[in-house]
N, C-alpha and C positions, 0 to 999 in steps of 0.2 A: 292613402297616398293622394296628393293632390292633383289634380288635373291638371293638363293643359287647355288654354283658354285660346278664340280665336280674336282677334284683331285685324283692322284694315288698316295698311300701308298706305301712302302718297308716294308714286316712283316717281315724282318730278318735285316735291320738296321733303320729301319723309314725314309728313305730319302722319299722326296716329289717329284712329276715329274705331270707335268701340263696336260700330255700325256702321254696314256698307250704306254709300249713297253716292249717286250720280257727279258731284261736286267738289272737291278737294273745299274745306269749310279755312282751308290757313291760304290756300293759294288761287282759290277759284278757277282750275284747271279740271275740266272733265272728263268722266270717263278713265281717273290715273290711281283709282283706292284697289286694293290690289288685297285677296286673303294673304296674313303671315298669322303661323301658329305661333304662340308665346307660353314658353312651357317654365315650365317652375324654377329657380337655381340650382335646386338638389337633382331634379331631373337629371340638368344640363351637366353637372358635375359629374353625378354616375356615369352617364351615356360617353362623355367625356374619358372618364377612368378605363372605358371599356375600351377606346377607340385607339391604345397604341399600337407601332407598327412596330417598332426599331426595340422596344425594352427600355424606351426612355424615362428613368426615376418621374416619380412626382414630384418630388421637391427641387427647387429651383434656389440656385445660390448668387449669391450678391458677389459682383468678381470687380474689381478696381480694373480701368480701363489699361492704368499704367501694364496691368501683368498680362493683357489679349495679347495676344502673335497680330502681327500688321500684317502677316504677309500677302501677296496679293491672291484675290481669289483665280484657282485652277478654272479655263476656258478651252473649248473642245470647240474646233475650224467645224464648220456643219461642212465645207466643201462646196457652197456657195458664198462667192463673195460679197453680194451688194445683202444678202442676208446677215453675214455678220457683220458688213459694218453697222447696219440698224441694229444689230443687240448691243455692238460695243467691241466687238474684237470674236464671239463666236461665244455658243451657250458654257451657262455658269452653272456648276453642280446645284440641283437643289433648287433652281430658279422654276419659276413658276410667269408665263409668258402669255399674255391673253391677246390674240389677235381678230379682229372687228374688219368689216368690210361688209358690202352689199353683195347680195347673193346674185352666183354666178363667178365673182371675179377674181377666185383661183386662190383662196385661201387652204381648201383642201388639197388642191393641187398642189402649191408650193412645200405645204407640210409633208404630203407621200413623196415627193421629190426628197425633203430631206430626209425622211425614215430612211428609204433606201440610199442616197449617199453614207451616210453614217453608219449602215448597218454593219460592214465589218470591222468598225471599232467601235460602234458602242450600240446593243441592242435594244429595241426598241419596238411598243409597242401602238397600232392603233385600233382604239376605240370606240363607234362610230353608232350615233345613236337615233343616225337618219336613213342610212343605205344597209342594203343587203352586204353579204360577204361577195357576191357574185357580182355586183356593180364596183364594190371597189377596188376588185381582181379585175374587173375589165376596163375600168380607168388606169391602174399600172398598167397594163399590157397595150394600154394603146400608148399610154406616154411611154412605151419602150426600157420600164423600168424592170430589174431583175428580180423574180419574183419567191426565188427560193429559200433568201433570210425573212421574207415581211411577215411578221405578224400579225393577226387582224383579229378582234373582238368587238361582235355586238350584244351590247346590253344596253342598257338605261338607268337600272339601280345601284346605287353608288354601295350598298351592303355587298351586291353580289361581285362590283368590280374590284374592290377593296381587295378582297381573297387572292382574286385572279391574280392580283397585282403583286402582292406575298408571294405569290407561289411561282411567278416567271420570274420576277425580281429584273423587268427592264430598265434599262439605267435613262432612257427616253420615250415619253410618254404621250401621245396627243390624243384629247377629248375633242370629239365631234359630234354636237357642239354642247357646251354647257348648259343652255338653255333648255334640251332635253335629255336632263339627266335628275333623277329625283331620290329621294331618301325616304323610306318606305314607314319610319318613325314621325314620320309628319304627314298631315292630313292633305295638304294642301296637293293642289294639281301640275304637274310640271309647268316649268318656265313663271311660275310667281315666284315672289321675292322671296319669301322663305326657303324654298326650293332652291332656287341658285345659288342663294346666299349657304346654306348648308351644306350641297355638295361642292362647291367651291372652297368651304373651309377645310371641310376632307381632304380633299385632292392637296392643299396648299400643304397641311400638315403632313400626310405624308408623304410629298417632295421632300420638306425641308427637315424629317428624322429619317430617310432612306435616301437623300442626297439625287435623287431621279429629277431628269431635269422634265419641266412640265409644259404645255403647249394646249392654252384653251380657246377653241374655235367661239366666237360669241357673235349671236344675231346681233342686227343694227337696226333702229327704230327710223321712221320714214323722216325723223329728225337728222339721222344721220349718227346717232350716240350710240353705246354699248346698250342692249333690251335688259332691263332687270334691275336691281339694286345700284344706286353707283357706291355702295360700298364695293363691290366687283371688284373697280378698280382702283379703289386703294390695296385689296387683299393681296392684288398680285404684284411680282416682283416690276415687269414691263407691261407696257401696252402700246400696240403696233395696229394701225390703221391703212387697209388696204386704199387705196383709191386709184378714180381713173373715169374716164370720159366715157358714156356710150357707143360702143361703135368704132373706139380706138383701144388698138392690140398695147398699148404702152400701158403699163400698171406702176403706181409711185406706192410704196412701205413706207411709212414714215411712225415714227417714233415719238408718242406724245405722254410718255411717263417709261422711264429707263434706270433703274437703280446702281444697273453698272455700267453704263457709258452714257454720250451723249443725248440730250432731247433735241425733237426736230433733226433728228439724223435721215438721213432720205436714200431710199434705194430702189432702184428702179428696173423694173422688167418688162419686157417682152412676149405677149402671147402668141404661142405659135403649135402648131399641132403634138410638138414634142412636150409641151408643156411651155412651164415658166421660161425664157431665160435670161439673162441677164443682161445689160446695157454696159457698156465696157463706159462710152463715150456721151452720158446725159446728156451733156450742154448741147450737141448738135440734134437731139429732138425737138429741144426747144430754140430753137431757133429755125426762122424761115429759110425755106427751100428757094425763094425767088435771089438770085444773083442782082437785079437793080432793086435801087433803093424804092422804096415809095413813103409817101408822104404818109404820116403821125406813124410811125417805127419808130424807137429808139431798142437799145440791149443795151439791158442793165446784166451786172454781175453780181446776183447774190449768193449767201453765204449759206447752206445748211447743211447743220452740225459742224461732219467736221471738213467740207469741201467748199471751193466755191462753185457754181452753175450759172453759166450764159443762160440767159429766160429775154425772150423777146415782147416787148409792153407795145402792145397796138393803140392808140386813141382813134375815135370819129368822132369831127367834131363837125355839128350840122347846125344851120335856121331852124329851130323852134318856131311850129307855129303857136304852140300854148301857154299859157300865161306866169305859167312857172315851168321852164322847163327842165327834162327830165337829168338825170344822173344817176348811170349806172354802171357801176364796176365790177368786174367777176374775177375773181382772185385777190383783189385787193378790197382792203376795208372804204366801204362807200362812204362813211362820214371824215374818216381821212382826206377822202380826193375830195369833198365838198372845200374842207379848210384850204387845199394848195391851192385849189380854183381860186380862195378869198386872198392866198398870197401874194400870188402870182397878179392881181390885180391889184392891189393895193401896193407892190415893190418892183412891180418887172413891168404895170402899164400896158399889160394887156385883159382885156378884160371878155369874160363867153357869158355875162349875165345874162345874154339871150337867144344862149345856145344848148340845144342838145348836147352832152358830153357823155359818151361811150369810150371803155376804156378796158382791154381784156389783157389777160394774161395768156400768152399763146402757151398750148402743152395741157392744160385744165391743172397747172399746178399753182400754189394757193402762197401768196406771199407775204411773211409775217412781219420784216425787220425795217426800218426807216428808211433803209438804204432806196431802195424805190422812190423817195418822194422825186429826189433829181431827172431823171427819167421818166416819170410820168408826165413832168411837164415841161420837157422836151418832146414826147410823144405831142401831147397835147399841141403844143403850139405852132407843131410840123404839120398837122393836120388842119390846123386853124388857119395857119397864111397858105398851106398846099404845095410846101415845100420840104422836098427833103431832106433829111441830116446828111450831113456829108459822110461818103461812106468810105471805109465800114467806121463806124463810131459805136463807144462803149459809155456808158456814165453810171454813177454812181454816189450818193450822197442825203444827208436829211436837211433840208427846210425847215428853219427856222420861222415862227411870226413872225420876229422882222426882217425877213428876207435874207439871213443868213445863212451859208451853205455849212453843216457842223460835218466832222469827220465821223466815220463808221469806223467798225473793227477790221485788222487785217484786209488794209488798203491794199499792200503790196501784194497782197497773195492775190487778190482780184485782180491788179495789173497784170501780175504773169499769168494767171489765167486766160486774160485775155488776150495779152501777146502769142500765146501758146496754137490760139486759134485764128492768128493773123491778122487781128486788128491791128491799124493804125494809129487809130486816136483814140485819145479817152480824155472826157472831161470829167474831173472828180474835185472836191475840197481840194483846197489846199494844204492842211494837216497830213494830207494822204499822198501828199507827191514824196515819188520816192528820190534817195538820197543821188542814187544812180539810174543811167540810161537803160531800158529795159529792152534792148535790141534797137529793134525799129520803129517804138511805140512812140509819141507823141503825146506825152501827157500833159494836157491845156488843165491848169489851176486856179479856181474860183473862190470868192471869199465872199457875193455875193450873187442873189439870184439873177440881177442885172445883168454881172457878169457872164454868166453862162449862157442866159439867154441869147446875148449879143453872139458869145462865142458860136454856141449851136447857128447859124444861121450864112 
């Protein structure tokens, strides 16, 4: 019979190398060659043949799309709201959910919150491959959580969890965490690539032949990524990313791979001695507590998923004493704001080539969509002459090179948005003014950056 052989992995481009060594030889990235066992195809096949759950045939048949049922797939309410809007409406039979975040900031916690919500309609187990039974019986009981549906299992060998799993038959499932969970047919040492990658396909396979929905807790690299293979996360159904600021009780979910609902869906929690809970009303965290205006503010309304969010854009715009001065943005993309700096100067005639420009997103949430460029540099230029926008004001829109203002998606829904939170004004595109008066909103319409600039002032 033939052996298996070992090979080094590259977990930052996948290149293969027959021999460890300090250097990624395809990427020049150090210290990322990683052991994976590479076992034979016939191995893999038997070991394969042996591994069903459900009685599922070997043989697989070719089915014409026209004859599948469409119907939509069945979804189970977890009984937390801003959680199922990130999955898309609440978990899917069978799904397989891997959630990432930096340790400490309530990934375990949000999960034993929803074991026990759900526990009288769908049982559920955990299995916990870092704490004792005694630490996470005394993390329920301090969050106040009821302790006499919970199930709890530790192991680490995906052989011996497999069984357990058979034999309780819970129809919800959370791995804590993937990264120390190992398969006993392979050499290698927990949390390498092989390793993850192989009880990760377990786990995936029997979700989706016993229909148990799945929940993989996964460390995050000081990069900020999923640790391990990024096949990881293509294997799973969603991937869910905790974030949040040091020091601040607010926690953002957000959704950056969702096969049954929205991407960039965003949910937001509250740390509090009970646990997680929930924020009824986002937009007022992100926005300032001070009632007068001050000078480089502007609130922009962005869109994620499937709502919009008031987020408040600070600029400081300062004398440079150095010969290139500095730019830097936190939340938004910094070679973005370089280009509106060059807009803004070459069409609106103001010019900061010899200026410090600082530019943050208040809340530490991170913004992806164009709609920002309008707002930025109105932040910016309120900071620059040391004037304030007339308040309360909202804006919204993309910057064009040459200085034209292009419409976003779901203008209107941003103006009610922000009429809803008592603004007055909004300066947006013109594509985006809507048909009818929005209450009491004022909506000023730009076709160029000129315009707006003038307008803001």
């Amino acid at each position: 019979m033939s052996r298996s052989r070992t090979a080094y992995v590259c977990t930052e481009c996948g290149a293969t190398a027959n021999k460890w060594q300090g250097q990624c030889p395809e990427c020049g990235v150090w210290n990322t060659l990683t052991e994976f066992a590479v076992e034979p195809a016939s191995a893999a096949k038997a070991r394969g043949a042996r591994a069903g759950y459900a009685g599922v045939g070997d043989a697989a048949k070719v089915t014409r799309l026209a004859e599948v049922s469409q119907g939509s797939e069945s979804r189970q309410a977890t009984g937390i709201g801003e959680l199922d809007r990130v999955l898309g409406g609440g978990l899917v039979e069978g799904s397989v959910v891997l959630i990432g975040g930096d340790p400490g900031i309530g990934k375990s916690t949000l999960l034993l919150q929803t074991l026990a919500a759900l526990e009288p309609r769908l049982p559920g187990l955990y299995v916990t491959g870092e704490e004792s039974l005694g630490q996470v019986s005394a993390r329920a009981a301090r969050l106040g959580l009821q302790l006499g549906g919970l199930r709890c299992l530790t192991e680490t060998c995906i052989e011996r969890i497999v069984p357990q799993l058979v034999q309780e038959k819970p129809r919800l499932l959370v791995i804590d965490s993937i990264q120390t969970m190992y398969s006993d047919q392979i050499t290698a040492a927990p949390g390498s690539v092989s390793q993850v990658r192989e009880s990760a396909a377990k786990l995936v396979r029997f979700a989706k032949e016993t229909g148990t929905s799945v929940f993989l807790v996964g460390h995050v690299t000081k990069e900020g990524g999923i640790a391990g293979p990024r096949v990881l996360e293509h294997m799973v159904d969603a991937v869910l990313y905790f974030e949040g600021e040091s020091g601040s009780r607010f926690r953002v979910l957000r959704a950056f791979k969702n096969r049954f609902g929205a991407v960039n869906e965003l949910g937001v929690f509250a740390m509090s001695e009970g646990g997680l809970k929930e924020v009824p009303n986002p937009s007022a965290i992100f926005l300032s507590g001070s009632r007068e205006p001050q000078p480089g503010s502007c609130v922009m309304v962005t869109r994620e998923g499937t709502r919009p969010l008031l987020v408040e854009v600070q600029a400081l715009v300062d004398h440079s004493p150095l010969a290139n001065p500095r730019r830097v943005a936190l939340g938004l993309e910094q070679n973005r704001m370089a280009m509106l700096l060059a807009v803004m100067h070459r069409h609106g005639g103001v010019g900061v080539y010899d200026q410090d420009v600082f530019v943050n997103v208040v809340g530490g949430i991170r913004i992806q969509e164009t709609a920002a460029d309008l707002p930025v540099l109105l932040a910016i230029l309120s900071s620059f002459r040391g004037r304030a926008l007339e308040t309360p004001t909202v804006a919204f829109g993309e910057v064009g090179l040459s200085g034209e203002i292009r419409p976003v998606p779901n203008g209107e829904e941003r103006l009610r948005e922000a009429a809803t939170h008592g603004f007055r004004r909004a300066i947006v595109p013109r594509a985006n003014a809507p048909k009818k008066r929005l209450g009491e909103l004022q909506v000023i319409a730009v076709e160029r950056l000129g315009d707006a600039l003038e307008a803001a002032q």
